[in-house]
N, C-alpha and C positions, 0 to 999 in steps of 0.2 A: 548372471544371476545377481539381483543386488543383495546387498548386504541388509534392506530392510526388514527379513524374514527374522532375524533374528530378535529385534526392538517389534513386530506385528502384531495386534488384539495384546499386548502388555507380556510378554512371553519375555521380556527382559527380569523379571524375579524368578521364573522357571528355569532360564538358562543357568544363570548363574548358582541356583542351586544345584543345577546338574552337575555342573562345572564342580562343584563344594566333592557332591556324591562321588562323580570319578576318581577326585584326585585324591580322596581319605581311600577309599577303595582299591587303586593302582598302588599306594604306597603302603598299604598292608597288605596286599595280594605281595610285592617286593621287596619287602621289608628285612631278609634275610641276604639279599644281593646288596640293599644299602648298607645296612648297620656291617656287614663283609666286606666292603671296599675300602683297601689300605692302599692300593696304588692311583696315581694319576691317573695310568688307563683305565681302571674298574672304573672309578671315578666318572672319567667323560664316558666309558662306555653307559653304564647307568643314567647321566646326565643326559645323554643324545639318544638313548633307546626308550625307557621310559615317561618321555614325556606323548612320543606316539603313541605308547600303548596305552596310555591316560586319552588321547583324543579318538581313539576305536570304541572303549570305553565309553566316554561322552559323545558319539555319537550313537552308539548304541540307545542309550537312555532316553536321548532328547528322538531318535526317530520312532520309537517304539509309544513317548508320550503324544508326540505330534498325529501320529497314524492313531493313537485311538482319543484323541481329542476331536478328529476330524479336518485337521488343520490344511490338510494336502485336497481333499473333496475328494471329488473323483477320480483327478489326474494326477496323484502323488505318485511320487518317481520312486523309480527302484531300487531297496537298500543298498545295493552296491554302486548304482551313481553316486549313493551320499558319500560313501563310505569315499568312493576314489575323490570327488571332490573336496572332501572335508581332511583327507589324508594330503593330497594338492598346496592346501590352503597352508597345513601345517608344515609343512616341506619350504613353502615359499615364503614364510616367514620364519623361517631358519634363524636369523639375526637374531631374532627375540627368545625363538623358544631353547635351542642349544646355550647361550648364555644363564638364561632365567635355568633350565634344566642343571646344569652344573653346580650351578651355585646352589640351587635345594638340595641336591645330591648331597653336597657338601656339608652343609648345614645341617639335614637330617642324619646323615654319619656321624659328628661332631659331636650331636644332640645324642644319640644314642651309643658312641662310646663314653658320655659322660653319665648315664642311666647306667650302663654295668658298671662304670668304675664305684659308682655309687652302691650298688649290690654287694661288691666286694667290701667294703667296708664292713 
């Protein structure tokens, strides 16, 4: 499948807002496992689990916009081929998203134990 479907009819400002939508959405639906994570392993656990549950998420959104924009026609394929392929994709670029995951983990932990210390004052 090429990768053109994602840049097709200018669907390149939709994605990336999707993209915006999931990832404000995943990290306040988690937001109680991030700003909680004191050890390394919460840490990567968080880092390596949440960032697929951000691309089920963003897959949800963009299939649901695509199917009622009409973008698939007649023959648009069926949520769960996306679903396995779009979870595939994120799997095998592993290098990127486990690194990038960990380190917002990190960062949004950081950022939100310095919001309570801030409270406490």
């Amino acid at each position: 499948m090429p990768r053109g479907w994602l840049l097709h009819e200018g669907l390149a400002p939709y994605n990336l807002a999707f993209l915006v939508i999931s990832s404000v959405l995943v990290s306040f639906i988690f937001r109680h496992a991030i700003s909680t994570a004191k050890t390394i392993g919460k840490h990567v656990a968080c880092g390596c689990l949440i960032p697929y549950v951000g691309c089920i998420v963003y897959l949800t959104i963009n299939y649901v916009f695509l199917r009622a924009r009409g973008f698939f026609g007649r023959e648009w394929p069926d949520p769960f081929v996306l679903y396995v392929f779009g979870l595939f994709l994120a799997v095998r670029s592993f290098f990127v998203v486990l690194p990038f995951g960990i380190l917002s983990q990190y960062v949004m932990n950081r950022i939100s134990a310095e919001k309570d210390d801030l409270k406490k004052v």
